[in-house]
C-alpha positions as CSV (number, residue, x, y, z in Angstrom):
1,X,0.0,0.0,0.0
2,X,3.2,2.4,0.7
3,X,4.5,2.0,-2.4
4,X,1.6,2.5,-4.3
5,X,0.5,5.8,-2.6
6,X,4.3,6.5,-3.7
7,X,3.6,5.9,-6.9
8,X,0.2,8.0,-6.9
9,X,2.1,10.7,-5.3
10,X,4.5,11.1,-8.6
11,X,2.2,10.4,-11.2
12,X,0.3,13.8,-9.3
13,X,3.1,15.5,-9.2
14,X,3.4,15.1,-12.7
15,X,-0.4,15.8,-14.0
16,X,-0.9,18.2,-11.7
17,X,-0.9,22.2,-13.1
18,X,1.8,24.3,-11.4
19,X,-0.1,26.4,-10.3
20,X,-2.1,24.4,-8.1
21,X,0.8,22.4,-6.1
22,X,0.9,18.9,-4.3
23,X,0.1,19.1,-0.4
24,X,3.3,20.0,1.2
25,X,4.7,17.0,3.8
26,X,6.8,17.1,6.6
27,X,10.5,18.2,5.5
28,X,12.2,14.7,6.9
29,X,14.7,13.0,5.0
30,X,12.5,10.7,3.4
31,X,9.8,13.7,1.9
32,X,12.7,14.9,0.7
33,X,14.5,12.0,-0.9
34,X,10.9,11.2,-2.5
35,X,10.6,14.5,-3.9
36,X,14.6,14.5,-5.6
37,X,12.8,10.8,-6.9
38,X,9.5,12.9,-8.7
39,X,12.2,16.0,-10.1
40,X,13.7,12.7,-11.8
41,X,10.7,10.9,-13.3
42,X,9.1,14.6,-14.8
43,X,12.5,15.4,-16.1
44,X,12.9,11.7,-17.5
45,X,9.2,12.0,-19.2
46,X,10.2,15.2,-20.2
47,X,13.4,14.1,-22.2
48,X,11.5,11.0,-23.7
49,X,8.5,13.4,-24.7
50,X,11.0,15.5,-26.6
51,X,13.0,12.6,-27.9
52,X,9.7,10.6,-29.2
53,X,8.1,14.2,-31.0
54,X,11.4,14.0,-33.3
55,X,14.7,16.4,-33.4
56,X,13.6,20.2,-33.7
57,X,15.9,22.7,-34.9
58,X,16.3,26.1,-33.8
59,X,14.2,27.5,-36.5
60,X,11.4,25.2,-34.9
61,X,11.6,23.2,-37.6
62,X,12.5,19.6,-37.8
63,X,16.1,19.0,-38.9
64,X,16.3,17.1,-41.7
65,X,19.2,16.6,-44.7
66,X,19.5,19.6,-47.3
67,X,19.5,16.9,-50.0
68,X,16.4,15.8,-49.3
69,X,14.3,17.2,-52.2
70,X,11.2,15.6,-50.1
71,X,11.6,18.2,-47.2
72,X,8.6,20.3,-46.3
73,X,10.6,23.7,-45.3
74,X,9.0,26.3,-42.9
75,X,7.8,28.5,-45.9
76,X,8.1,25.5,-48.9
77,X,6.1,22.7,-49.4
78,X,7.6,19.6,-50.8
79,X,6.9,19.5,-54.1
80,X,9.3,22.1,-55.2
81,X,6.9,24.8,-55.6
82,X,8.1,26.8,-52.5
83,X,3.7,27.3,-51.5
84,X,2.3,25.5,-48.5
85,X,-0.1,22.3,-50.6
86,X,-3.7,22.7,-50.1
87,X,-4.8,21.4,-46.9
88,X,-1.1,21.2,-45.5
89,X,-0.8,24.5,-43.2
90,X,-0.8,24.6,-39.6
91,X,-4.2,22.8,-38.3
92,X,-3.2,23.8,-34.6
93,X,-1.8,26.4,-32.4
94,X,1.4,23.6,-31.9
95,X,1.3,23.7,-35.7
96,X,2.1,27.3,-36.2
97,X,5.7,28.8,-36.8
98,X,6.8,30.3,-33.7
99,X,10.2,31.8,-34.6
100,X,10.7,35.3,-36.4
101,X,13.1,35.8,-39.1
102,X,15.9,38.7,-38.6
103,X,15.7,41.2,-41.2
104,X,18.7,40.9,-43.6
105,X,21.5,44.0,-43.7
106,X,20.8,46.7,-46.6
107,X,22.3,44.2,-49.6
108,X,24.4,47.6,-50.2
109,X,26.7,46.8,-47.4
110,X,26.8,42.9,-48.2
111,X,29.9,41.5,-50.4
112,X,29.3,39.0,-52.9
113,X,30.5,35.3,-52.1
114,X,30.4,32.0,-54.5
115,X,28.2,29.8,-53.5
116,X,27.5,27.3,-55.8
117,X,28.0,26.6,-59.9
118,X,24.7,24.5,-61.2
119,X,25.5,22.8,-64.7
120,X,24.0,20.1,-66.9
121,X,21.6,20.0,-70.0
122,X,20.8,23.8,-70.1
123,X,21.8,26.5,-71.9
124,X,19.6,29.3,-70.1
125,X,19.0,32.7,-71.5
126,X,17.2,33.5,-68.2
127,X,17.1,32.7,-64.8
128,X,14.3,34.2,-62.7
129,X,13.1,33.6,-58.7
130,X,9.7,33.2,-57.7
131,X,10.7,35.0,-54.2
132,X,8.9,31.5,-52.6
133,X,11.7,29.5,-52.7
134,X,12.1,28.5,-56.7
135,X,14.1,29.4,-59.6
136,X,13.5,28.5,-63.5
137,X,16.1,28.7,-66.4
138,X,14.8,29.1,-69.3
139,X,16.5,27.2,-72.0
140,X,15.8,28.2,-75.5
141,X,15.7,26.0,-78.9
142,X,19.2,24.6,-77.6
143,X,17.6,21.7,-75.0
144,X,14.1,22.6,-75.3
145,X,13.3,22.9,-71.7
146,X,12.4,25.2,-68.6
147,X,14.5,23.6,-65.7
148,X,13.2,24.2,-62.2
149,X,16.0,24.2,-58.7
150,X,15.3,25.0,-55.3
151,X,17.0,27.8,-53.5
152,X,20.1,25.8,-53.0
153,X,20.3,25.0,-56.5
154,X,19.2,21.3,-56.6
155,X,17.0,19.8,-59.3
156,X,13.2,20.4,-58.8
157,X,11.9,19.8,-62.1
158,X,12.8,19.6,-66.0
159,X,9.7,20.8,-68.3
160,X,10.1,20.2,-72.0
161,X,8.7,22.6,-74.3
162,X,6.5,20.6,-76.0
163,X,2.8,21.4,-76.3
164,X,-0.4,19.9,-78.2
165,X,-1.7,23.6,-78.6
166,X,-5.3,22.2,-79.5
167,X,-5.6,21.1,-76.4
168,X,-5.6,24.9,-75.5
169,X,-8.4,25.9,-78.1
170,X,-6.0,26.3,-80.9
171,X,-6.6,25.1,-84.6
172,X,-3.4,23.6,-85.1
173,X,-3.5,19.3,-85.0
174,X,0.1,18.2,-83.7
175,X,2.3,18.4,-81.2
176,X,4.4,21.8,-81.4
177,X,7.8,23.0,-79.4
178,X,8.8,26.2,-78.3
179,X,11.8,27.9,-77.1
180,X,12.0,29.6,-74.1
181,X,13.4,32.8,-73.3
182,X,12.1,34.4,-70.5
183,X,9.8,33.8,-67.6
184,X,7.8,35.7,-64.7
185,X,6.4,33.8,-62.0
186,X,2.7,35.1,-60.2
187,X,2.9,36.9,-57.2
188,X,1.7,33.8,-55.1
189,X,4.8,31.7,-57.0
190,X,2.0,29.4,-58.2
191,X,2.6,29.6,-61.4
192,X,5.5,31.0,-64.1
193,X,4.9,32.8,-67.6
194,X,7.4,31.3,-70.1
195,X,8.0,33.1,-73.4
196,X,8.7,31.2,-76.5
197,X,11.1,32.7,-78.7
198,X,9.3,30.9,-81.6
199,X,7.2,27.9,-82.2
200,X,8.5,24.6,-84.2
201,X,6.1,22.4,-86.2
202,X,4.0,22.8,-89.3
203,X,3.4,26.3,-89.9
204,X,5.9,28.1,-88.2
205,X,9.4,28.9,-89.2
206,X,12.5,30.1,-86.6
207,X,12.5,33.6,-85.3
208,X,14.9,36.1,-86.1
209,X,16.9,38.8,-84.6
210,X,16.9,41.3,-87.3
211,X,13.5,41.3,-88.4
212,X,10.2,43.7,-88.7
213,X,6.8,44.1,-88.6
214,X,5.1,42.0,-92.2
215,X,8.4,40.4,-92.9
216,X,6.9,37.2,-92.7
217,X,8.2,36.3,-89.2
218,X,5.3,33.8,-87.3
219,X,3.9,34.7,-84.3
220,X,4.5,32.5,-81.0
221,X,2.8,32.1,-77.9
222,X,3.5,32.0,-73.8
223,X,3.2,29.1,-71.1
224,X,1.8,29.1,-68.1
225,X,3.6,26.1,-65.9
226,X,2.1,25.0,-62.7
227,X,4.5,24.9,-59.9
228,X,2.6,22.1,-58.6
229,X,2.5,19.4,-61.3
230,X,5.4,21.7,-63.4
231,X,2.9,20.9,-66.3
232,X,1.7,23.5,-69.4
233,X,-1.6,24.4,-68.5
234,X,-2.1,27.7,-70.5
235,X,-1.1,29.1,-73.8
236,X,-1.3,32.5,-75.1
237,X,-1.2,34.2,-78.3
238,X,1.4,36.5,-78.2
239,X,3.7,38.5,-81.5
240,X,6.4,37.3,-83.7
241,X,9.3,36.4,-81.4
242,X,8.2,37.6,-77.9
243,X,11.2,38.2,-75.5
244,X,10.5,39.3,-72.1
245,X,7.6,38.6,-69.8
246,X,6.1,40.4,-66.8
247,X,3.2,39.9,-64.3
248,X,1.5,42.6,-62.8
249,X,2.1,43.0,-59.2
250,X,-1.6,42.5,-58.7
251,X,-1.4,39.3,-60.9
252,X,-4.7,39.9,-62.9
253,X,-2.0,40.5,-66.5
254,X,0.8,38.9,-68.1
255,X,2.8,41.4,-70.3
256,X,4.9,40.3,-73.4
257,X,7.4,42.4,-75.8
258,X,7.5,41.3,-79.2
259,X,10.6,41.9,-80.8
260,X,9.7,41.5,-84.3
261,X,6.0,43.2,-84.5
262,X,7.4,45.7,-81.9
263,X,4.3,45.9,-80.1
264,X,3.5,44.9,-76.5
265,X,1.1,42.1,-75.8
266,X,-1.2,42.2,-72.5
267,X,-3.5,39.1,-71.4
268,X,-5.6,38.5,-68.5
269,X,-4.1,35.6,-66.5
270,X,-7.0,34.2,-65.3
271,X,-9.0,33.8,-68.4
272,X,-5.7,33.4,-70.8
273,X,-7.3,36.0,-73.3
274,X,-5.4,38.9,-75.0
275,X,-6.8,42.4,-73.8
276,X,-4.5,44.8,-75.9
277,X,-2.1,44.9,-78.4
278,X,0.1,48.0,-77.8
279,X,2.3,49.2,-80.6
280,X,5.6,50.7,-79.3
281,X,7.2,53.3,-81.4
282,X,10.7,52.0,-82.1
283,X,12.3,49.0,-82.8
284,X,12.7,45.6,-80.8
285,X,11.0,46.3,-77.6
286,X,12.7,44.5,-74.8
287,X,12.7,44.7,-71.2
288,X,9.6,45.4,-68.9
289,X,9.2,47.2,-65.6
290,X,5.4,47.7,-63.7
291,X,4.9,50.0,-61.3
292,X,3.5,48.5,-57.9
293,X,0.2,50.0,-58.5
294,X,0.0,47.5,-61.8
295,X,-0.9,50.8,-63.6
296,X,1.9,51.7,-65.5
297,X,4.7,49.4,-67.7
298,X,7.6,50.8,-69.0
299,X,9.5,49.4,-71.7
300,X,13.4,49.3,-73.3
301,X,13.3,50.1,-76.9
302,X,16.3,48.2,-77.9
303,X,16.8,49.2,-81.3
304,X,16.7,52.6,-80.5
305,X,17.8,54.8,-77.4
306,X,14.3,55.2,-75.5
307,X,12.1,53.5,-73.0
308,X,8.4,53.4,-73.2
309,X,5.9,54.9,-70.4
310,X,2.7,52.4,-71.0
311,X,-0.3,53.1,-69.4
312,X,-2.1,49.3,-68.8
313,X,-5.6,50.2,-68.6
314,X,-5.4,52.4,-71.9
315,X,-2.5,51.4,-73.7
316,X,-1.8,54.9,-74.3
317,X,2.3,55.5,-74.7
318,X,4.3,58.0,-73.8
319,X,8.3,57.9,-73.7
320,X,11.1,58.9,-72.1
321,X,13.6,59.9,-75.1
322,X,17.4,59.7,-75.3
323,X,18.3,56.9,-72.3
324,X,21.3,55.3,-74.2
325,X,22.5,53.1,-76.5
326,X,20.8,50.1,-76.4
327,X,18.4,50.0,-73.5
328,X,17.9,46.1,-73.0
329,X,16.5,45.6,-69.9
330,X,15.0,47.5,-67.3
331,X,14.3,47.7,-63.8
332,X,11.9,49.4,-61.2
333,X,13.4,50.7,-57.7
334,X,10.8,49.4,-55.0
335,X,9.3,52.7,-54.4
336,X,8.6,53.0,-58.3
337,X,10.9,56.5,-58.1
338,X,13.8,54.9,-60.4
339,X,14.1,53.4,-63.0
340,X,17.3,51.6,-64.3
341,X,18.1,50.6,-67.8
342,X,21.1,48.2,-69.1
343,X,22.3,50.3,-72.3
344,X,23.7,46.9,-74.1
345,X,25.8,49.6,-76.8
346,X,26.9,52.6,-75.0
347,X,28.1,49.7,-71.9
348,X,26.4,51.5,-69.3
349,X,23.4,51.9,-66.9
350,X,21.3,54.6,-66.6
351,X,19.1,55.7,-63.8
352,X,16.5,57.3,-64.8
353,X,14.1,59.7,-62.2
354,X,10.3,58.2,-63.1
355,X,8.4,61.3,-62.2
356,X,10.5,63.6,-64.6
357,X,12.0,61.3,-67.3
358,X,14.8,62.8,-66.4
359,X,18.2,60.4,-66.5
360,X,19.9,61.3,-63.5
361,X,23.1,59.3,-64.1
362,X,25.0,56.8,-66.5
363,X,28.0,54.6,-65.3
364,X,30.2,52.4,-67.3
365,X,29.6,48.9,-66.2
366,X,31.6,46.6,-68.9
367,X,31.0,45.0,-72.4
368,X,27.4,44.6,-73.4
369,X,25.6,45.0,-70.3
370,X,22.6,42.3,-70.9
371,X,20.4,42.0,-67.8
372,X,20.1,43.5,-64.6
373,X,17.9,42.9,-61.1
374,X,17.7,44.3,-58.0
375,X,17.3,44.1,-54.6
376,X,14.5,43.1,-52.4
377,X,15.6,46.8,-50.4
378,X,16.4,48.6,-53.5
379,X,20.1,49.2,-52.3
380,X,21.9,47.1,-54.8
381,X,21.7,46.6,-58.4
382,X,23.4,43.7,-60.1
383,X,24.3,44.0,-64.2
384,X,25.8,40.9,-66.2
385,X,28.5,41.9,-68.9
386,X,28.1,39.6,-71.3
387,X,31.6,40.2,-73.2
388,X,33.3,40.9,-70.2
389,X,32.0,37.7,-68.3
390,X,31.5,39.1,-65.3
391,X,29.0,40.7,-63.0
392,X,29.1,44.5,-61.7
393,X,27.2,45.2,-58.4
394,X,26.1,48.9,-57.7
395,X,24.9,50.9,-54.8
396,X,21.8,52.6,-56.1
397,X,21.9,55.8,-53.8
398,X,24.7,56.7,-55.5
399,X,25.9,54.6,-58.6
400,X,28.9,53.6,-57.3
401,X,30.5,50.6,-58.5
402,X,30.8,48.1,-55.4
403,X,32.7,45.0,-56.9
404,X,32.8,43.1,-60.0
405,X,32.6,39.5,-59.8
406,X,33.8,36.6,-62.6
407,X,31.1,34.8,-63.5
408,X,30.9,32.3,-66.5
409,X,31.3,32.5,-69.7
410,X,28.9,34.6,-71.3
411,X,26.8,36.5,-68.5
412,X,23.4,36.9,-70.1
413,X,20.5,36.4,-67.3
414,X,20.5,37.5,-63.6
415,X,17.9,37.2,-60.7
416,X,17.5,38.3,-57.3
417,X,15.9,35.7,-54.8
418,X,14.4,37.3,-52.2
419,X,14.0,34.0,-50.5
420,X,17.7,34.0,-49.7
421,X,19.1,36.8,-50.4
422,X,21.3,35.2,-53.2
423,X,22.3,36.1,-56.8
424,X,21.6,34.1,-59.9
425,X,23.5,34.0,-63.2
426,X,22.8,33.0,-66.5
427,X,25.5,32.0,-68.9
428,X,24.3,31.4,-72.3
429,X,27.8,28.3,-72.5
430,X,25.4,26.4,-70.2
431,X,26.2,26.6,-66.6
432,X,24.2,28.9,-63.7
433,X,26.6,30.6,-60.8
434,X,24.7,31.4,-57.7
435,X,26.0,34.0,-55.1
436,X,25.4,34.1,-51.5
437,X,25.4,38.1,-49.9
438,X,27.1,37.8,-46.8
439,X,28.8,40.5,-44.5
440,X,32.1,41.3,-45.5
441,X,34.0,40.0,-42.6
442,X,32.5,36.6,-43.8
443,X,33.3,36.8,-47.4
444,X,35.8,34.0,-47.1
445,X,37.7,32.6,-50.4
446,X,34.5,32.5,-52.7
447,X,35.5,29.4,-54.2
448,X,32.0,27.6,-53.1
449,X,30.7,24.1,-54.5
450,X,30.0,22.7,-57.8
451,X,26.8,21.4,-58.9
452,X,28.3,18.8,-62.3
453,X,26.1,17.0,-64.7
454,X,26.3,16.2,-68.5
455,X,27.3,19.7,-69.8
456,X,24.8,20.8,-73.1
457,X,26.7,22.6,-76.1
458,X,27.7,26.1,-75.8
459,X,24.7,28.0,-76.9
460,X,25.6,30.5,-79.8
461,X,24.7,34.1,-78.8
462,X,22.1,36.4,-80.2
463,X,24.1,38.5,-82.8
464,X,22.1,41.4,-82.1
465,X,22.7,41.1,-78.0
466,X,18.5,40.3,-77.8
């Protein structure tokens, strides 16, 4: 009977809340001892509760290898997709993240270290981050495929081109391929916009780089790929060899340039239907910049030296005359007050002030300045030189030139990924170099690691630097 009210006595001590306490005994020796016995068992249960619920990191989240492309991170789901599935968020308080992320330094003040180099059957032309944990490269006519990685640069998914386009309403029997070139994921990272440089098959013939409006050129269309089955499931009209893409920040329109109608194409995402067709006064429109009101676009009239003010619920144009040389691709600061344009001929960037048109600077950045992207903060800007083969990094307040960084050969895409704070490089010869932004003092040797694969053929570049 003694040593059961014993055992009564800890398994209260153990149930009971704290803060309604056992009866207190007399303070002998044995009270005492029998006490030091119930501290043990509660701290015992405690360490086999914890052991039996699974290792937790400090994040909260369950440790777990990086190379497991199964892992459901604290923002990703396990797909790839970097969203949460349907059905798979927290279904409890206990469920619920319980840690806060520290805000990263100004990217101004961070210095540029190698962090990995991702090759294999690609030749990308563009990388681009869905800011939920994903990146595509877009591969052109060389492999024929969109290939998806997760922030650390590990193999999601490979989407080939291919498309039965009456499946999608169109009169045209067959299976057809396309080429892409650029891409622009929606806001909720559920799905990227893929342009098609042109469409092969019966009917179509290659696009060109020096080409016009009549000459003959076919049109092509756009992909929409679903994050969560990285399947087609929308196609798009769009001109005769459409280069970049945008989506609105509000995600109701996808926005395409088409470099040989020279005309802007805008579509409602959720239907898939073209709402305008805007023509743009110059030839080979290029890059695209939205406001983040989704009101305005702007666009980089390569073939000539302006950029294109686009007002999306019109499509009445304006322009800002006399940027540069070149203007290839553009850029929006994050309060919409800058605007900065690659100027692929003169081998500069300008900066441009949106509410005069004004250009309030141009800096010599290297050879054929192809892309550019910018910071989540708007401190940093980040220009691939394509002849050069490297990559400039510049503070924005000012322009300066931070550091220039080697990068492949051929330097033709770049991204920013907000998830991580890292940098993403296209080369067109077929490998992708990521950067990690880290604090000076941490830079270390910036050799990082190599991600190796069965290299493609070097891609051949655009002669016109489109």
């Amino acid at each position: 009977m003694r040593r059961r009210l014993r055992l009564l006595s800890v398994w209260n001590a153990v149930e009971m809340p704290a803060a309604t306490p056992p009866p207190r005994r007399s303070a002998d020796r044995r009270s005492v001892t029998r006490g030091r016995t119930v501290r043990r068992s509660v701290a015992a249960i405690l360490v086999m509760a914890v052991a039996a619920s699974g290792c937790v990191g400090t994040d909260g989240g369950a440790i777990g290898r990086r190379d497991d492309r199964r892992e459901v991170r604290a923002e990703g789901r396990s797909d790839g997709s970097g969203r949460a599935p349907d059905g798979d968020g927290p279904t409890s308080e206990t469920d619920a993240p319980t840690t806060t992320t520290e805000p990263r330094p100004p990217a101004d003040t961070l210095t540029m270290k190698k962090f990995t180099q991702i090759s294999g059957d690609i030749s990308p032309k563009s990388v681009v981050a869905s800011g939920h944990g994903v990146v595509t490269a877009q591969n052109m006519m060389y492999t024929h495929t969109v290939t998806a990685y997760d922030s650390d640069g590990k193999l999601i998914a490979t989407v080939p081109d291919s498309v039965t386009l009456s499946d999608f309403g169109i009169d045209k029997p067959g299976v057809y391929k396309g080429a892409p070139v650029e891409a622009a994921f929606t806001p909720d990272g559920g799905h990227v916009y893929v342009s098609n440089y042109s469409m092969y098959g019966p009917g179509f013939s290659e696009g060109k780089d020096k080409c016009s409006p009549g000459d003959g050129t076919t049109s092509s269309y756009l992909y929409r790929i679903s994050t969560k089955s990285w399947k087609i499931d929308q196609v798009i009209p769009a001109g005769a060899v459409p280069k970049y893409v945008a989506v609105t920040p509000d995600g109701t329109r996808v926005l395409a340039t088409n470099w040989c109608t020279w005309d802007l194409t805008i579509a409602d995402t959720e239907t898939g239907k073209v709402l305008k067709t805007v023509k743009i006064d110059g030839r080979y429109p290029r890059g695209i910049a939205v406001t983040s009101d989704s009101s305005t676009a702007y666009v980089a009239v390569m073939g000539g030296s302006d950029v294109a003010r686009v007002d999306l619920a019109s499509g009445a144009v304006s322009y800002i005359r006399n940027v540069g040389l070149g203007p290839r691709h553009i850029v929006i600061s994050p309060d919409d007050r800058s605007l900065y344009a690659t100027l692929n001929k003169g081998g500069q960037v300008a900066k441009i002030d949106t509410a005069t048109g004004r250009v309030v600077s141009r800096v010599a950045t290297g050879t054929q300045p192809r892309s550019a992207d910018i910071s989540t903060d708007g401190t940093a800007l980040y220009v691939v030189n394509y002849e050069d083969s490297n990559i400039s990094k510049f503070r924005t307040s000012d322009m300066k030139v931070l550091m220039k960084e080697p990068a492949g050969h051929h330097p033709i895409g770049i991204t920013y990924d907000d998830f991580t704070g890292r940098v993403w490089v296209a080369n067109y010869s077929g490998t992708i170099d990521v950067w990690d932004e880290v604090p000076a003092d941490g830079a270390g040797d910036g050799t990082g690691t190599t991600t190796t694969g069965p290299t493609a053929a070097a891609a051949t570049s655009e002669g016109s630097g489109g």
